[in-house]
C-alpha positions in Angstrom: 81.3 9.7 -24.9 84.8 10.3 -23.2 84.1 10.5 -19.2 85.4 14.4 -19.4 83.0 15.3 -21.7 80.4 13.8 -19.7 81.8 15.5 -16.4 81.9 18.5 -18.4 78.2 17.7 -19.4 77.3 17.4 -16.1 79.0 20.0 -14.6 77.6 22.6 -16.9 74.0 21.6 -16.8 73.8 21.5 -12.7 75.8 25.4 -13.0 72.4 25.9 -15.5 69.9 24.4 -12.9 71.4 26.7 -9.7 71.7 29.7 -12.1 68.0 29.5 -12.6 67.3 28.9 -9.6 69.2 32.3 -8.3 67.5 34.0 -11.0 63.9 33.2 -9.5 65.0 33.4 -5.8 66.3 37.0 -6.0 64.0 38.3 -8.6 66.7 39.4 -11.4 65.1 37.8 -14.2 63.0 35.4 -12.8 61.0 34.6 -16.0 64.0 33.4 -18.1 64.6 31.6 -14.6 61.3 30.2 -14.5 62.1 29.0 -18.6 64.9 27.3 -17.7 63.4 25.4 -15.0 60.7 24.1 -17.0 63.2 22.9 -19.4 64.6 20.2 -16.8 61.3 19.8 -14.9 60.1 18.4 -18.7 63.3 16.3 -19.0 62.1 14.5 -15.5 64.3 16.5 -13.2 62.1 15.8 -9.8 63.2 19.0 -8.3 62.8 21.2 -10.9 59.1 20.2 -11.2 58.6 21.3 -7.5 60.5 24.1 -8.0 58.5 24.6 -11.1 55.0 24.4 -9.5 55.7 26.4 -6.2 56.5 29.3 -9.3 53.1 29.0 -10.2 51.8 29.2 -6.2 53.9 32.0 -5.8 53.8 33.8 -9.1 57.8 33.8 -9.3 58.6 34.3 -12.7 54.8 33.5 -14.1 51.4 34.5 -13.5 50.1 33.0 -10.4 48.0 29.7 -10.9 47.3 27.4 -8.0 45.5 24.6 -9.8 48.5 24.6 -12.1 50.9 24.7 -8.9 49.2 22.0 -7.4 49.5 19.7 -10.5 45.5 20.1 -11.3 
């Protein structure tokens, strides 16, 4: 793969990753927000899996659920 491509890659999936997270954080649409981070939290993305289970303590996006949240 050609190193712009990749940058181009890149670029566009970390725009993806803060766009979610501005959709949770201010509420617009916090459950496509909430999909898309669960989309790099499954793809091993460390902070997405936090990000992912303080959604679930806080109910941001999906239905509150604090043994989920806590990883139980």
């Amino acid at each position: 793969m050609a190193l712009k491509t990749r940058l181009a890659t890149l670029v566009s999936r970390d725009a993806k990753f803060r766009r979610a997270i501005e959709q949770i954080e201010s509420g617009e649409d916090a459950v496509q927000g909430f999909t898309t981070l669960g989309q790099f939290a499954q793809q091993g993305n460390v902070d997405a899996q936090y990000r992912v289970g303080k959604a679930y303590l806080e109910g941001w996006g999906t239905l509150p659920a604090s043994k989920t949240g806590r990883g139980g």
